[in-house]
N, C-alpha and C positions, 0 to 999 in steps of 0.2 A: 680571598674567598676560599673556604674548605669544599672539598669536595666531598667528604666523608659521607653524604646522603646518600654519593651515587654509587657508592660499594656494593650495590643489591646486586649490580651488572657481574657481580661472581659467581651470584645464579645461573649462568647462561650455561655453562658446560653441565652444572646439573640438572638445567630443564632439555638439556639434549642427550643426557645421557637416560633420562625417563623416556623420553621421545623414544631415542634409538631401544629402548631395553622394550616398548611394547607395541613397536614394529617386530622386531627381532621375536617375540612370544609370538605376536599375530602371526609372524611366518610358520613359527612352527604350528601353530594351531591349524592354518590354513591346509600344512602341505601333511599334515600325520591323517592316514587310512589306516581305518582300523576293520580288519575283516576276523572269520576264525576257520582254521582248518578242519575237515574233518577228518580222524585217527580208525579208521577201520578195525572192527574186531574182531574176535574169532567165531566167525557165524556160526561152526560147527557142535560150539557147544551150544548157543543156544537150539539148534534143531537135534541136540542131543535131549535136552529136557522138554524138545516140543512132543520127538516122537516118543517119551516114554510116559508124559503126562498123556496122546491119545492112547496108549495100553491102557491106560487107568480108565480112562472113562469107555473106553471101549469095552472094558471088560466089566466096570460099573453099569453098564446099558445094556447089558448081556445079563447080568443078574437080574435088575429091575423089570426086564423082558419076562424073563422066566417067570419072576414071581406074577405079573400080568398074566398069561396063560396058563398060572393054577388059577389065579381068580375067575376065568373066565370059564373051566371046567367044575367051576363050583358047582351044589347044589343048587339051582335056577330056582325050584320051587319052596326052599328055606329063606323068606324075603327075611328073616332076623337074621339068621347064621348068614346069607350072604353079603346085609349091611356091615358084622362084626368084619367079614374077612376086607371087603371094603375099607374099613377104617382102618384094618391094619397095615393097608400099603399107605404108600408116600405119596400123596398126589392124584388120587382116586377121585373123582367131585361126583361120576356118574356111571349107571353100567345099561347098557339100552340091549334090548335081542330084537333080529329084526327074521322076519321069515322069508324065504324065496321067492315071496313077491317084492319086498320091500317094504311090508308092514310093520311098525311097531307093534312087537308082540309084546313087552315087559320094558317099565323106564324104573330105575331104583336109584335116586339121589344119597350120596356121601351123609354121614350122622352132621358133618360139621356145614352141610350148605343149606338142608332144610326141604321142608316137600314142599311148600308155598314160593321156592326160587323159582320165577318166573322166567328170568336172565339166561339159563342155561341154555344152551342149545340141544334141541334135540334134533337124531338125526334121522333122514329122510330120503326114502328115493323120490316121493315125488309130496312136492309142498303142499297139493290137496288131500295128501294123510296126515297132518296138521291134526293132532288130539283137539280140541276145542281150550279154550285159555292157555295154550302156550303161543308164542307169538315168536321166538328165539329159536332158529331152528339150523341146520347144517344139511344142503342137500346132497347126497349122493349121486355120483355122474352117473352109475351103474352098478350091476353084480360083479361087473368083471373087474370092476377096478377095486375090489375086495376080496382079492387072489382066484377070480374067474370062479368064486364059491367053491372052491376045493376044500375037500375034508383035512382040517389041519393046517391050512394054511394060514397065513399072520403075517403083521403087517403095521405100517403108520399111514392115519392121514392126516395130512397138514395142510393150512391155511398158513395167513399170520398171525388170528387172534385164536383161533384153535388148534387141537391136536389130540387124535382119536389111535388107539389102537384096536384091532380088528384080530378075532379068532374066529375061524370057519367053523364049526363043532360037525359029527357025523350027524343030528339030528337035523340036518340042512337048515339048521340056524347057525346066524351069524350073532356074536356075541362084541359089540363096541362098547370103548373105556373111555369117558372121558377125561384126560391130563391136563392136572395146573403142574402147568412147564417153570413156574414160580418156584412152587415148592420143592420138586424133584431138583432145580437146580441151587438153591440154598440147602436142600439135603446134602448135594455132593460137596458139594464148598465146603462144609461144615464136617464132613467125613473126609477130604484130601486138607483140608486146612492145613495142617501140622506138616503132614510131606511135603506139600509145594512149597512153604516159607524154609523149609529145607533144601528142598533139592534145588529152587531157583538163585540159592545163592553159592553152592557147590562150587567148589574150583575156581571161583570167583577171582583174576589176579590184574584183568584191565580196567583200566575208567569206561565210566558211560554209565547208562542203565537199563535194567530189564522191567518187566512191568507183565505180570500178567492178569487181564480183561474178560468180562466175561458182561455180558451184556449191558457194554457201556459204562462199567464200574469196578473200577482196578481192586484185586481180588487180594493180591501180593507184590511189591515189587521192588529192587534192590539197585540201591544210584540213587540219581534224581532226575527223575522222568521230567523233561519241561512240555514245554506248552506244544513245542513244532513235532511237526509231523514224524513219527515214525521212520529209522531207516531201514528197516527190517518188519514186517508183520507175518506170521506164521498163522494161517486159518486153522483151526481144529475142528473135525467134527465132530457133532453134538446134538440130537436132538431136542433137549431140556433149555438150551440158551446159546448163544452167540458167542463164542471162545476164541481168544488171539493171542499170543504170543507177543508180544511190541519192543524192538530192543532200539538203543539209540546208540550212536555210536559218540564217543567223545570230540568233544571239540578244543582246539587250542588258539586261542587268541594271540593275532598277530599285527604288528604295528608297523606300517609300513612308513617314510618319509618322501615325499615328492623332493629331490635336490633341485632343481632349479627353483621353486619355491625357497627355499633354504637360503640357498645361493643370493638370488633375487633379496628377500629381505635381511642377509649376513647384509650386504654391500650398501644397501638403502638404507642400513642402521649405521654403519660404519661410517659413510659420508655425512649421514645427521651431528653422529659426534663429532668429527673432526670439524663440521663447519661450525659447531658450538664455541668449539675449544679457538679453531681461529678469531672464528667473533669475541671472544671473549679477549686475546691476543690485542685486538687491533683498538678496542673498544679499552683497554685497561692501557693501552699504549697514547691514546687521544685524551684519556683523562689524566694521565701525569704532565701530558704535553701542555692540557692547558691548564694545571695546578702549578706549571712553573710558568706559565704566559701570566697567569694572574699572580702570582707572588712579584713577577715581576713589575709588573703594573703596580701594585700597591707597594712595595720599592722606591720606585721611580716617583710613584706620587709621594711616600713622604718625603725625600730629599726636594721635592720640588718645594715644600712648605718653608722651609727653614731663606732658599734664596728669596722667594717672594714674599715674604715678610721682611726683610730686609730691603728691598725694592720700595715697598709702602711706606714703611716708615725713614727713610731718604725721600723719598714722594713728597711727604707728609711736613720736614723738617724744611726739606726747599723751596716748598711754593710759597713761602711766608716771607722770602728775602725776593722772590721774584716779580719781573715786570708781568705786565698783562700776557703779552704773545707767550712766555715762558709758564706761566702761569693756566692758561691754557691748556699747552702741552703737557702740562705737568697732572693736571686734571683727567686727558686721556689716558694718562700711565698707570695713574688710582682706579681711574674709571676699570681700565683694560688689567690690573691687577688684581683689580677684587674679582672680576666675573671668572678669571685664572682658576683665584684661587676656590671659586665656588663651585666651578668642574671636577677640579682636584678633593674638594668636600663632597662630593656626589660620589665619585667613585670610590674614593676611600668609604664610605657610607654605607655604599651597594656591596662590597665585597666582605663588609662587618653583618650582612642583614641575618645571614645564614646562621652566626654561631646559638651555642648551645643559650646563652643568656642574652636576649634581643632587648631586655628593660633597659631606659636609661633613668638615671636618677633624675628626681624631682624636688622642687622646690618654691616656694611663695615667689612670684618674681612681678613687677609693676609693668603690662603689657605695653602700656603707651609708651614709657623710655624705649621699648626694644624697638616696640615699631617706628618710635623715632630715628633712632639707629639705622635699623632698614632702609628707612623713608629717605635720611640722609643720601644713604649709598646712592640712592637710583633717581633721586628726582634730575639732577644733569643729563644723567645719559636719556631719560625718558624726556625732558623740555627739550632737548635737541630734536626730537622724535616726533612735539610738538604734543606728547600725555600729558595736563597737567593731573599730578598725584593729590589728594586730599584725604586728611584723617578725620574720621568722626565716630563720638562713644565718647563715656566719662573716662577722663585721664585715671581719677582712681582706685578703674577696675582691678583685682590682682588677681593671677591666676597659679595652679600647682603645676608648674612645666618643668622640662627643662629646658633652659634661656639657648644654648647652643643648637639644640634640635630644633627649637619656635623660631629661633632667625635661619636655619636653614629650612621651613620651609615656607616662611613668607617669601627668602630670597629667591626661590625657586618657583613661585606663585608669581612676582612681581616678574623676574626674567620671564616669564610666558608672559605677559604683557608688553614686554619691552621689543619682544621675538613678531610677535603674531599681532598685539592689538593696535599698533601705530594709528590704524586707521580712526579706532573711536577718539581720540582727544580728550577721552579722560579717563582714570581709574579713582578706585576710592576705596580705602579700609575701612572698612566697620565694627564696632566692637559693643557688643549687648550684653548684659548680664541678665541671665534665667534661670531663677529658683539655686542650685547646685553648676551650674553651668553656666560655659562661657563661649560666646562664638565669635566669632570673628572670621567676617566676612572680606573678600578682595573680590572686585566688582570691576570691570571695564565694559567699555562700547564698542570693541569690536568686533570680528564677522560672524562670533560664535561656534559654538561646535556641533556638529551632527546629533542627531539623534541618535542613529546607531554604534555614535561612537564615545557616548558617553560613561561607557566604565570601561572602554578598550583603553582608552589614552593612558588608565592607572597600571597599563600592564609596562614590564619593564621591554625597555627600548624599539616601544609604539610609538608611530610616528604619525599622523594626518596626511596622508597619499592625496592632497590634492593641490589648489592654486592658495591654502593655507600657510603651509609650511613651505611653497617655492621660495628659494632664495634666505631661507631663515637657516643657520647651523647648529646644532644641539645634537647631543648622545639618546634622547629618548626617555630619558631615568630621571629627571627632573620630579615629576608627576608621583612617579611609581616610590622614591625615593621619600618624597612628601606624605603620601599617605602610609606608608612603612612606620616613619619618625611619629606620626601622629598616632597610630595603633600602640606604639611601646608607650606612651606616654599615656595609653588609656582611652584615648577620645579617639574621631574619625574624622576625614576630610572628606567631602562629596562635593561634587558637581549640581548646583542646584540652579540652571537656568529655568526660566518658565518659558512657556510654547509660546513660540510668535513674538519673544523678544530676542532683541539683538544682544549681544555679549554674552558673556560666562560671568556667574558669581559661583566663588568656590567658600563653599564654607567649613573652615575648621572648630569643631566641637571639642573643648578642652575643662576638664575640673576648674571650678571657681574655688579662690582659697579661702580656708578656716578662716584667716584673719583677713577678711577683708574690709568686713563690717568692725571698725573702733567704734569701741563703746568711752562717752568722755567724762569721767567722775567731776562731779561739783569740788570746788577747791576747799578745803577744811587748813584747819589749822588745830594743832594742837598745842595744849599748853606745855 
């Protein structure tokens, strides 16, 4: 018997070296922390460009003041010449005078908002001086809170949605402006543009980034500002918008290793492999051990063929000169010979099933001579047993077999009878011809075999675990052996008892031969 099928088992160190190699990954997947440092930068230059960007606008809000306070010294009474001077500032939408009670004395809307803007707010000391269709209005807390009406005084006032500037004039009117804090602040954006994308990147020589904001919408900024918070924000003040500074500082990413994690799966993978490579050891050690058990066996079996054919035929040659009582004996020696030598056919058999080519050859052969043959061997040992054997079917069926595999597994068919069915008192071969096909059946009366165990018995060295096989001897391969022989040959053997009858019929399905049917030409004569 080769073992060559079982070579896969060289697998095994390399399904443990997989094993071990995505333990070994998992550890380190498990035990790697991944954090990131922060790198602190030089804050001082950023509050170098915070305080000279407030110069700029500090001194931007100091002009746009100014030019507020001619407007508000304008001519009052020139409503054209003081819309033109209106339009000429940045941000102007409206110019209200109110008098020392609180009255709207004069409201003059921007060229670009329109005199039908209803939306605007007008302002008010007290809401029931409301012009009639304005509905938008801005109340004032007081005179004092518009520099205590002092001559020349000036000033902001702020909400969130508005922002008013205020000039006292000596005529004890007060002259308020209304500011789109929008445009005055895309003014200056738009006039420091150029220097801030300059100066914010200055001296520039660490990682991180700067960024600067201005109401909620980054203006300029150098790096790459992410998404996290700020670690730096420098407020600016600003009337016109919302201004910040934002710097971040860099981060370096670092990778930490948990070692006992490491540790833990180095040793977990290290013991996977070596128990591979053992098993592999003991397991490549067990298969040469029984690649030489079975050579030996097949060995032993052929040398055993050569003396017991020898044995048989002195058997054979003696019983012809011999009295009865010798004669006798000499019949147990045939008897106890052949079933030898059919052990020795079974194993030698079983340890052949394996190779590469499992056909045997095939041939036209006349069934009823073999089964004669057969029938010969075994009817003594079974009439002592008290089986009588009977053949029936046309003698001349012929079938495509081959004749040494057909009597080894009738004889094998017949010995289970001999073994286990003593009890029925009789068997019987059958042999039917159908269509292409040939069966032949072996039939006994007795105890039958289980339900459950009727395709177990075809496995090799299955045995019937109950008060069947007590007391009977046999290797188990008989069966298995049998229908092995009958597959290379083409056909099948099955168990085909029917429910609720006593015995086993086994039937073997085998090719019917070309030449079975002679055709017999009329006799001619020629001249």
């Amino acid at each position: 018997m080769s073992f060559s099928r079982f070579r896969p088992v060289i697998l095994l160190p390399l399904v443990a070296f997989v094993i071990a190699t995505a333990i070994l990954t998992g550890g380190f997947i498990l035990s790697k922390h991944e954090r990131f440092e922060r790198i602190k930068r030089d804050s001082p230059v950023v509050g170098r460009f915070g305080r000279i960007l407030q110069e700029r606008l500090d001194s931007l809000e100091s002009t746009y003041r100014s030019h507020l306070e001619i407007l508000c010294r304008a001519d009052l009474n020139d409503r054209f010449a003081l819309r033109d001077a209106m339009d000429r500032v940045v941000g102007v939408k409206q110019l209200s005078t109110l008098n020392p009670a609180g009255r709207v004395e004069m409201h003059l809307l921007a060229s670009e908002v329109g005199e039908d803007e209803a939306d605007i707010p007008l302002p008010v000391l007290d809401s029931k001086e409301l012009p009639v269709g304005r509905v938008s209005h801005f109340v004032i807390e007081s005179i004092e809170s518009l520099g205590g009406g002092k001559d020349g005084s000036s000033g902001w006032l702020e909400t969130d949605e508005n922002l008013f500037f205020y000039l006292n004039l000596s005529e004890r009117r007060t002259v308020l402006l209304l500011i789109d804090r929008d445009a005055v602040n895309h003014s200056v954006i738009d006039w420091l543009e150029s220097w801030i994308l300059e100066e914010i990147s200055r001296g520039r020589k660490q990682e991180g980034a700067d960024a600067l904001v201005a109401n909620h919408k980054i203006v300029a900024s150098v790096g790459d500002p992410h998404g996290e918070e700020a670690d730096l924000v420098l407020q600016l003040g600003f009337h016109f918008g919302n201004w910040q500074i934002r710097s971040w500082d860099s981060r370096r990413r670092i990778i930490d290793y948990d070692r006992d994690i490491l540790f833990a799966a180095g040793l977990l993978a290290f013991l996977v492999a070596l128990a591979g490579v053992i098993a592999f050891l003991y397991l490549n050690r067990a298969l040469r051990l029984a690649e030489r058990r079975v050579s030996f066996v097949n060995q032993v079996s052929h040398e055993l063929k050569t003396p017991l054919t020898n044995i048989l035929l002195n058997a054979d040659l003696a019983i012809d000169g011999a009295d009865p009582a010798g004669r006798r004996r000499l019949a147990m020696i045939q008897e106890e010979s052949r079933r030898l030598s059919r052990l020795i056919d079974n194993v030698l058999t079983f340890a052949q099933r394996d190779r590469r080519h499992p056909d045997v050859p095939l041939s036209s052969a006349s069934l009823h001579s073999l089964i004669e043959e057969v029938a010969a061997q075994f009817r003594p040992s079974l009439e002592r047993r008290g089986i009588a054997l009977s053949i029936v079917g046309d003698p001349s069926i012929r079938a495509r077999i081959n004749s040494d595999a057909f009597l080894q597994i009738l004889g094998n068919l017949l010995s289970n009878i001999e073994k286990y069915a003593a009890s029925g008192g009789i068997a019987r071969i059958e042999t039917e011809a159908t269509g292409t096909d040939v069966l032949v059946r072996v039939i006994d009366a007795g105890p039958g075999i289980p339900r459950n165990e009727r395709e177990r018995i075809f496995l090799p060295f299955h045995r019937l675990g109950d008060e069947l096989t007590e007391g009977a001897s046999g290797t188990g391969l008989g069966l298995s052996i049998a229908r092995d022989l009958a597959e290379r040959m083409g056909g099948a053997l099955h168990l085909r008892s029917e429910t609720g009858a006593s015995g086993a019929v086994f039937e073997l399905r085998i090719f019917r031969s070309v030449d079975d049917k002679v055709i017999t030409f009329p006799d001619s004569r020629a001249s």
